[in-house]
Every structure is written in structure tokens, then in C-alpha cells.
N, C-alpha and C positions, 0 to 999 in steps of 0.2 A: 372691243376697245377701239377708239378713232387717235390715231397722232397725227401731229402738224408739223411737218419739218420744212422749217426754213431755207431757202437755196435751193437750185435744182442743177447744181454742176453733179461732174462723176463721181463723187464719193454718195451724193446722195443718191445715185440710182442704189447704188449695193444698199442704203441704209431702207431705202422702201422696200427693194426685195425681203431684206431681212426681216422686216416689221412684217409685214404681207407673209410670209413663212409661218410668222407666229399668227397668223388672222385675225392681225390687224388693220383697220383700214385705214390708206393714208390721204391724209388734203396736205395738197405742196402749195407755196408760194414763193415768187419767184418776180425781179425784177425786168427780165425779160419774156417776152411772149414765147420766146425758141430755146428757151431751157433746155438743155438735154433730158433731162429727169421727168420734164412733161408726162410725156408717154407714159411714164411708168407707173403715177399715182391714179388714186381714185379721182381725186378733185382735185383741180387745179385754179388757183387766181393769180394773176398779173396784176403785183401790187409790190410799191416800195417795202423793200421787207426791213429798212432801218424805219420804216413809220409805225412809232410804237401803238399809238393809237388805233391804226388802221389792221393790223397784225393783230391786239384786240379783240377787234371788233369783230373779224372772223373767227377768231377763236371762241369766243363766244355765241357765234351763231352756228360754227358747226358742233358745238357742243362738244369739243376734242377733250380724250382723257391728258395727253400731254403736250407738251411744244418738245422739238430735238431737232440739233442739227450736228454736224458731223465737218470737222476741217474747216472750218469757218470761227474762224476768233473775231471779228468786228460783230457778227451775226450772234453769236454765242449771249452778248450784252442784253438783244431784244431777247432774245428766248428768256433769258433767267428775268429779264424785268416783268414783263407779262406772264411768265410762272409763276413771279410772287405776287403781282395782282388779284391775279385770280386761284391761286391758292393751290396751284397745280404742280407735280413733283418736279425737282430739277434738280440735278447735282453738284447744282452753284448757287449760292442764294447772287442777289442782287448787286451789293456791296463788293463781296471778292469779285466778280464778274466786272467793276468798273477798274479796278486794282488788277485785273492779270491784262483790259483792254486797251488800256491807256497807257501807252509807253514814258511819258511824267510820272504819273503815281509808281508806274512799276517801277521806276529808273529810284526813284526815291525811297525807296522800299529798298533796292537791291543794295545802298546804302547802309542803312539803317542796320540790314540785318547782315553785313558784312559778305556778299555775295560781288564776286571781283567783275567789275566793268569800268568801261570809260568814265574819266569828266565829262562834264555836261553841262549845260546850260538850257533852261526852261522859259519859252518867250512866246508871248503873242503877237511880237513884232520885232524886227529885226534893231538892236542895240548893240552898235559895235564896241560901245565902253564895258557894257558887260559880258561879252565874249572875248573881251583882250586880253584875257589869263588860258583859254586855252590856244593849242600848236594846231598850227597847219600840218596835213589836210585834214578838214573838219568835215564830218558827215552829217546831215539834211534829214528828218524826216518827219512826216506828218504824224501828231500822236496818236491819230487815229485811223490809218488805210491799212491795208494790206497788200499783197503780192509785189511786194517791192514799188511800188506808186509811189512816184513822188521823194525815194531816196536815193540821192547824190553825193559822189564826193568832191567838193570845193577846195583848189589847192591855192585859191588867192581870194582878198576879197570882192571881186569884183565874177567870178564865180559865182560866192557865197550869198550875193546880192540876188544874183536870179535865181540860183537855187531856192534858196529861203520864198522866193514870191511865188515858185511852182510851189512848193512843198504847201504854202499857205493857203492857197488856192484848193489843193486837191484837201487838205484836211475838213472835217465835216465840223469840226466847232473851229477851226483858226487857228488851231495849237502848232507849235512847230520845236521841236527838242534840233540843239545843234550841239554833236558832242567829238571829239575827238578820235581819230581814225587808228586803229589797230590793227597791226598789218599781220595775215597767217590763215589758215584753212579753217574753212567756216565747217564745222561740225555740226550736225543734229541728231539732237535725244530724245528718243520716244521713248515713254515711262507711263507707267501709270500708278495712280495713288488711290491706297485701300487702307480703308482703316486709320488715315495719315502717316504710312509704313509707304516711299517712292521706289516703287522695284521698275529697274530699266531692262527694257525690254531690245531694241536697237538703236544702234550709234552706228553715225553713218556719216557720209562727207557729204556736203552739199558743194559741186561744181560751179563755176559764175562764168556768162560771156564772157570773154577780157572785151573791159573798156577804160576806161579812163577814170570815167565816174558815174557806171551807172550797176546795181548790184542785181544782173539778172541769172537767175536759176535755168542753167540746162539740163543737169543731172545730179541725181542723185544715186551714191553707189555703197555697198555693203561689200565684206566688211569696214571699218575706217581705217585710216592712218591715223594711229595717235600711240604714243606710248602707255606703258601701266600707268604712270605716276600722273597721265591725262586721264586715264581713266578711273583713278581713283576721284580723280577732285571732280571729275563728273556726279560721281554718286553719291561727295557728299552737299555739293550744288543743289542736284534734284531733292535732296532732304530737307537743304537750307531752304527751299524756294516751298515746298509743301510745308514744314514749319511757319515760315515768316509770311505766307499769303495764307494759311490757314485751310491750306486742300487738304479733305478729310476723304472720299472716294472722287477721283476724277483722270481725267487721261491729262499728258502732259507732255507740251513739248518744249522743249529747249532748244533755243540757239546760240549758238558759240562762236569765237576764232581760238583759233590752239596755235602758237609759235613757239615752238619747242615746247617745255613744260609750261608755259604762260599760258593761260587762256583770261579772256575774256566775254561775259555774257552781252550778245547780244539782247535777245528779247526772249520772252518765255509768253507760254498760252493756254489754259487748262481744257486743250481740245486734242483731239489728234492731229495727226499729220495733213496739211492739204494734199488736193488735188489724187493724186495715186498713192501718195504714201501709205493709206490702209496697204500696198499691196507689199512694199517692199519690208512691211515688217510680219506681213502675215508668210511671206516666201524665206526670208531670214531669221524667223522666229515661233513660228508656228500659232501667232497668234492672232487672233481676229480683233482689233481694234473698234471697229464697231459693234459687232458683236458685243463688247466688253461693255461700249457706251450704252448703248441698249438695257444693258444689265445694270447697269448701278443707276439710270435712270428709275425703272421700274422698280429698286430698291435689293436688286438681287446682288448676290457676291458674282465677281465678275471672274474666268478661267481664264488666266496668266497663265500658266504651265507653259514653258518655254518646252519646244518640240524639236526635234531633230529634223529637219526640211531633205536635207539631201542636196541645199544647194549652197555653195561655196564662195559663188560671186550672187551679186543678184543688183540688179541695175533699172530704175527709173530713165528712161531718157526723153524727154521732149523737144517737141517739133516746132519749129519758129519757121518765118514765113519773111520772104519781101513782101515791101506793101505793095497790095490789090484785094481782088474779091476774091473769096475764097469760091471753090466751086464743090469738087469731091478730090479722091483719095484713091489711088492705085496703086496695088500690089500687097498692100498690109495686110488685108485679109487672108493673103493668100502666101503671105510669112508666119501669117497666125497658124493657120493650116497645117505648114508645114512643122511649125514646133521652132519655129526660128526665132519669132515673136513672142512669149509664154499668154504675154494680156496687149490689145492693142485699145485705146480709147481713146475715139475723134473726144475734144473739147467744146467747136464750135459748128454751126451750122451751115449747110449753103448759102451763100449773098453775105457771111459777113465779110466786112472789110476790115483787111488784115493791117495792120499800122504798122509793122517791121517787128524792131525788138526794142522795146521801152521797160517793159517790167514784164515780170514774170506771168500776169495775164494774158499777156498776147499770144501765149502757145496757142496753135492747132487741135494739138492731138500730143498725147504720150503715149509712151511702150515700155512693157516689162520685159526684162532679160533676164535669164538666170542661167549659169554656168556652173564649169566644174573647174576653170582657171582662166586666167587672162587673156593668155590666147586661145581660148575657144569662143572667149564672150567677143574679142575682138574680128574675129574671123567670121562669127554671127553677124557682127553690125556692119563687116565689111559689104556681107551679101547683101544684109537689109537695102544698105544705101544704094545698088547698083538694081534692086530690083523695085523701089517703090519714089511714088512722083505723089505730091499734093501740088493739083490740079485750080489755076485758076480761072475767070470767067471766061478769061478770050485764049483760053485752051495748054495756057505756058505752064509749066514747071515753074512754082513758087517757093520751093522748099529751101531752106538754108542748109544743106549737107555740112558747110564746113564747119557748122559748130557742133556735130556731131564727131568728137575728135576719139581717136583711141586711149583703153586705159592702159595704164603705166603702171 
């Protein structure tokens, strides 16, 4: 069998290992030439991988049994559109895939099928008459990017004016959703859907830089803070959200803000987790996420079985940078070594240039932690940070330590 997976960030390396296990051979594509995942496949092309046509057109001449990609919800759209072109399996048809990508339909949808989120307003251009019924501050985002691109929060109009022209600019059809800001701990729910039955697998906190207005991801940490009665309305959310988008097998992520028993949904995705997320639910729950993906693409029942791990904390944390040129990485390897670091994954290459911290693309590199309580995780990352430097062109310490903060 030949698969085609889309992307070549770090969750794809584990998704070609895995496929390559089963002897399968892979063709990656990838919008960059310095993909990390390069390396790893059989075949490689540098080609826009939102050009459906073009993404096609390979597929077709490498003669692949399927498309798949892993942690990627914008990417997710091409794989199912060109899976249903050419007639090849996917575990999304077409349609739901434009309904879980497009944050308007979704928002409309959550709606409809009575799933609690913000007001909102849906515009291809900024109309302050019809945004005059929602309250300040109002959040900004493209209907269609990802890793937080392009989403701000505007606490006046004159804000909301330059927001809305980033936001539009970065969107790939124009669309810009402005809806109103809900204040409280962003949660995320990895689940997956079998049979249309959403068994959750982890819930976890997702960390944010403090800024003013811009919503960047530093960490992510197991177990969550949230009460039972959040965790109930989690699980019948994940049901409502499988019912009303019509996921029948498919992995599923959820995001949330929880303020006391309140929650409201951010956005939801019928992928897994980005970036390292495969790790912190395979370390918290014994479950392989890929793996699973794998399987219900190929048509197989996928193993859930929640596992006992032995770990008690378990912590994503990534690495952000002042801007310059990225060069290399000292000491991580050698916290990996020691068991201090559990997983370390550079993100980016030599010579990129690093842009500060804008959205959550701009990481480095992340690392897996896992503990036996707070203060031993905290006491880990003390060492971490006093023994490792991301190195840039003209020899400095680029790293940002101080948003690597302790947990509480």
C-alpha cells in the first residue's frame, strides 16, 4: 500500500513511522522544502498542499491507496476533498469536513444544535452597524487559519479596525468571524468518535502567553482544573458536537473556556491534537491517537482502552524565541538522556528566522514532562532551564525562559 500525508510538522514524523511499521510506503508533501518530516518519508514534493488540484494531481500519479494527515484541521479539508475525487477512503466525506473547518459554519451549527458559545457576528468586511449589539472586548479571527494566526482581542474600536484587516488579510477566502470575549481557562478535549458513540479520552488546560490581545499557546498540562459539573457538560458537548456535525468514526478535538461551572466552546476539529498533543494523551491515557487515526481510516475499529501510564502530571511545554535566526539547541538532548525531558522535538530548522511570539506557530521546539506531582515537575523544569540554551546565528541565547513559568 502507498499513503500520502499531508504536512510534514512533528506529529507527521510519528504518523510515517507508524504507517512504514505496517509496510506501508509513504509520499509526504509539504509546503516547505525543510519540513521536518522530510527525512522520514519515501517521497517527498514541495508543493502548496492547500492546492487541491495540485495535491491531485500527485496523487494520482503516485498512484496512493490513501490521503491522511494527523493534527492539522485546515489540511484535513484537502485530504477529504481529493479523497472523495478520487474515490479513496477517508473518515470524513467532503461536506462535514467544510462544517468542522470553517469556524462560520461551525459557529452556526453550534447554534442551531444548542452547543453554548459566544455571540457572534459573520462578515466579509468590517460593518460597525452590525456589530453594535455585541460588548467589548471582542475577539478577531480568520474563518479559516490556524495556530492562533490572526486572533486578537480588541477592547475599543479602533483596535477592532486593525484587527479585523490583520485577521482578513491572513484568512485564505476573506472571511473574518467577530464575536465576543469570554473570560476563564481555556480547556482541551481529546475524544474520539466510534460508531457516533464520543468516548473522551483527555482534558487538559491549555496555558496562554499573558498579553493583552493576542491568544498564544505555551503549555499544555494534564490533569485539568475544572469541576465534575465541567466535566460533565464536557461529555455531553463532545456527544452534541458528534450528533449535530454527523461524526460517525473520527478523532475530535474540542476547545473550550470553563469560568466556574460556565463554559463556553471555542472551536472544535475532527482531528487530533496539534503539534505534540499525540503525546500528552498517549502519556495520560495510554492511548495512541494516531495509531487510532490510522485505523479507522483503513476502516479498522480503532483501541481506546484507556491505560493506566504511571504518570500523574504530564506536561507539553514549548519553546518560543526572541526574534533572529535560529541556529541549534544545547543541552536538550542531554535532559532527554537523562529522563528529565521524557520527549524533546525541535520544530524548526537551521537559518529559520524566528519572529518572536505572534501565534502559536512561532515555537522552536516542544518537550514532554511527566511527573509524579508538582513539585517534582517543577523542580524538572527548574534544571531544564538552567541547563539548556536555543542557540542563534551570531552565537546568543534566544530562548524565552520566562514564559516557561511554574505550575501551581
Amino acid at each position: 500500500m502507498k499513503a500520502f500525508v499531508l504536512a510534514g510538522g512533528v506529529p507527521q514524523i510519528e504518523l510515517i513511522r507508524q504507517l512504514k511499521s505496517r509496510g506501508i510506503t509513504t509520499v509526504l508533501a509539504d509546503g516547505s522544502p525543510n519540513a521536518v518530516a522530510r527525512p522520514y518519508a519515501d517521497v517527498f514534493y514541495h508543493v502548496n498542499i492547500f492546492d487541491t488540484a495540485a495535491i491531485r494531481e500527485i496523487a494520482q500519479n503516485e498512484k496512493v491507496d490513501f490521503l491522511l494527515t494527523v493534527c492539522a484541521d485546515q489540511v484535513l479539508l484537502v485530504v477529504a476533498e481529493v479523497s472523495e475525487m478520487l474515490g479513496l477512503p477517508c473518515y470524513i466525506d467532503y461536506r462535514t469536513a467544510q462544517n468542522v473547518s470553517d469556524k462560520i459554519r461551525m459557529k452556526r451549527i453550534f447554534k442551531k444544535i444548542g452547543v453554548p458559545t459566544t455571540d457572534y457576528v459573520e462578515t466579509d468586511r468590517l460593518d460597525l452597524e452590525a456589530i453594535s449589539h455585541l460588548k467589548y472586548p471582542l475577539v478577531v479571527k480568520p474563518i479559516d487559519a490556524y495556530s492562533s494566526k490572526g486572533v486578537r482581542k480588541a477592547r475599543n474600536e479602533e483596535e477592532l479596525q486593525q484587527f479585523y484587516e490583520e485577521a482578513h488579510q491572513i484568512s485564505r477566502s476573506g472571511g473574518v468571524i467577530v464575536e465576543e470575549f469570554f473570560s476563564g481557562d481555556e480547556i482541551s478535549v481529546d475524544a474520539f468518535v466510534v460508531d457516533g458513540k464520543a468516548k473522551i479520552l483527555t482534558v487538559s488546560n491549555s496555558e496562554k502567553v499573558k498579553s493583552d490581545d493576542r491568544f498564544v499557546i505555551f503549555r499544555g498540562r494534564y490533569p485539568v482544573h475544572a469541576s465534575e459539573t465541567v466535566l460533565k457538560k464536557i461529555e455531553e458537548i463532545a456527544q452534541k458536537i458528534a450528533d449535530g456535525f454527523g461524526l460517525v468514526n473520527s478523532p475530535l478535538l474540542i476547545q473550550l473556556l470553563n469560568n466556574g461551572d460556565d463554559v463556553s466552546v471555542l472551536e472544535f476539529c475532527a482531528r487530533t491534537g496539534g503539534n505534540m498533543k499525540w503525546l500528552l494523551i498517549k502519556y495520560s491515557s495510554g492511548v495512541d491517537v494516531i495509531t487510532a487515526t490510522i485505523d479507522i481510516t483503513l476502516g479498522w475499529k480503532p483501541d481506546l482502552e484507556r491505560k493506566d501510564t504511571g504518570h500523574k502530571i504530564v506536561v507539553n511545554d514549548f519553546i518560543y524565541c526572541r526574534p533572529g535566526v535560529f541556529d541549534h539547541f544545547e543541552g536538550f538532548d542531554e535532559m532527554a538522556a537523562q529522563g528529565i525531558i521524557n520527549e524533546f522535538h525541535p520544530v524548526r530548522m537551521k537559518g529559520t528566522q524566528m519572529r518572536g511570539v505572534t501565534s502559536s506557530s512561532d515555537r522552536v521546539a516542544g518537550m514532554n514532562i511527566v511527573a509524579d506531582s508538582i513539585r517534582e515537575f517543577n523542580e524538572k523544569e527548574k534544571k531544564i532551564l538552567e541547563s539548556v540554551k536555543v542557540i542563534d546565528a551570531d552565537g546568543n541565547d534566544m530562548m524565552r525562559r520566562d514564559l516557561l513559568v511554574p505550575l501551581k
